[in-house]
C-alpha positions as CSV (number, residue, x, y, z in Angstrom):
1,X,0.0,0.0,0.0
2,X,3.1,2.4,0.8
3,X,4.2,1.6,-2.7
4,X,1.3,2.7,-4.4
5,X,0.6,5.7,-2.1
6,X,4.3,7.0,-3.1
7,X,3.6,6.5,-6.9
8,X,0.0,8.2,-6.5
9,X,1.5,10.9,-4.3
10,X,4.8,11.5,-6.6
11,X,3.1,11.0,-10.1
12,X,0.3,14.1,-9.2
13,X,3.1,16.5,-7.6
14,X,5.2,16.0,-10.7
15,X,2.1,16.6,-12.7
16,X,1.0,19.6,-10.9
17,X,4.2,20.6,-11.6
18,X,4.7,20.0,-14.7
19,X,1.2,22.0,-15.2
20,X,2.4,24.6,-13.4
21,X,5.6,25.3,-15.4
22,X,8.7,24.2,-13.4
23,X,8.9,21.2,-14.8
24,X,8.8,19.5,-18.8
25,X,5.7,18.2,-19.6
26,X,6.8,14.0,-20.0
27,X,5.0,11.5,-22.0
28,X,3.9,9.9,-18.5
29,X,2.9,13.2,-17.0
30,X,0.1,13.4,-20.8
31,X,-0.6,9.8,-20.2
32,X,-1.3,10.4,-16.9
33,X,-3.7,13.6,-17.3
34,X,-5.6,12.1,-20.6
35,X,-5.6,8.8,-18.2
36,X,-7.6,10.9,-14.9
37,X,-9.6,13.1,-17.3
38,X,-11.2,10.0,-18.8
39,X,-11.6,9.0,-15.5
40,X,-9.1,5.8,-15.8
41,X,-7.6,4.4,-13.2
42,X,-3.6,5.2,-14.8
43,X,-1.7,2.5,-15.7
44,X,1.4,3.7,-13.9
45,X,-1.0,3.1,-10.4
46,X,-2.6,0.0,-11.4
47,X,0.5,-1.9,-11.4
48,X,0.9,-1.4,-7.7
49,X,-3.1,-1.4,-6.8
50,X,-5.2,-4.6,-6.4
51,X,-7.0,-5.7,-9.6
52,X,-10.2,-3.9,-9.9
53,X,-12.6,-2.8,-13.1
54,X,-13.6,0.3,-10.9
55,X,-13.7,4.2,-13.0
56,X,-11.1,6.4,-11.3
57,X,-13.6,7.6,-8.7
58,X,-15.1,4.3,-7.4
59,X,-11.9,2.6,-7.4
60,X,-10.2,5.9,-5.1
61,X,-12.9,5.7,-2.6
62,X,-12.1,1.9,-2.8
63,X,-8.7,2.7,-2.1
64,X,-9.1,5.3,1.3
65,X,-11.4,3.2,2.7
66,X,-8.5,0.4,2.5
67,X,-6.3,2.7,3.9
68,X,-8.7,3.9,6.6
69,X,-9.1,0.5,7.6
70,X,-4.8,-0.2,8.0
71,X,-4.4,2.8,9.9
72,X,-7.2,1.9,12.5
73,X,-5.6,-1.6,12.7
74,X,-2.4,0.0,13.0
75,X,-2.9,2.0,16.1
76,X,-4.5,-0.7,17.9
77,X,-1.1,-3.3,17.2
78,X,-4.0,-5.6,17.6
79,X,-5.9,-8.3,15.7
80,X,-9.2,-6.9,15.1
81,X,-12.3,-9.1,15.9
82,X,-13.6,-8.1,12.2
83,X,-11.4,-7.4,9.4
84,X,-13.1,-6.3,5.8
85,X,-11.0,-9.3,3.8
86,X,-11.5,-8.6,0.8
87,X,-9.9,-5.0,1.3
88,X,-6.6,-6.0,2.4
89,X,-4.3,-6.8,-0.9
90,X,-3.0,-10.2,0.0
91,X,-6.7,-11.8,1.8
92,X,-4.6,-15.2,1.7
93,X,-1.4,-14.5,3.5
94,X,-3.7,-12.9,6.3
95,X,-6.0,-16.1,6.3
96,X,-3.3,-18.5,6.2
97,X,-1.2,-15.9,9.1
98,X,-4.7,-16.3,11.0
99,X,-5.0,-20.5,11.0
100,X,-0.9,-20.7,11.8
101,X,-1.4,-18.3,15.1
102,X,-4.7,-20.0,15.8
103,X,-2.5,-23.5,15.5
104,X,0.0,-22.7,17.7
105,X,-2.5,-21.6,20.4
106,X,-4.1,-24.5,20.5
């Protein structure tokens, strides 16, 4: 999630940038702003998201509510008693993590 939150954050300041005048206009930077006016989810992000078919908008909202949810679990530093599964990236590591704990306790 850090990984895509860098790109998101890096790719829009060196847009805005870019925009502005202080820096050259790249093919990535057009890419990117034909990309978000169509309201596409921009390649250069979707190969550090989680798969989804989502328009730009939905699939943002998507993406804070998944970050919400890390940032609750990590002030606790504790397992939650309900976890929305299919927002975490990897649902299978943290199932599998969940039955080896569970194994070990018992």
């Amino acid at each position: 999630m850090n990984t895509l939150l860098q790109e998101i954050r890096g790719s829009l300041t060196d847009l805005d940038s870019g925009l502005k005048g202080a820096l050259n206009i790249t093919d990535a930077m057009e890419m990117l702003a034909r990309q978000l006016s169509l309201n596409l989810v921009p390649g250069s992000w979707e190969k550090y998201a989680y798969f989804s078919k989502k328009n730009l908008i939905d699939w943002f909202a998507d993406m804070l509510l998944r970050v919400i949810q890390l940032v609750e679990w990590q002030e606790v530093l504790d397992t939650p008693a309900v976890v929305w599964i299919s927002g975490l990236f990897n649902p299978m590591s943290y199932l599998t993590a969940i039955m080896q704990v569970t194994a070990r306790a018992n």
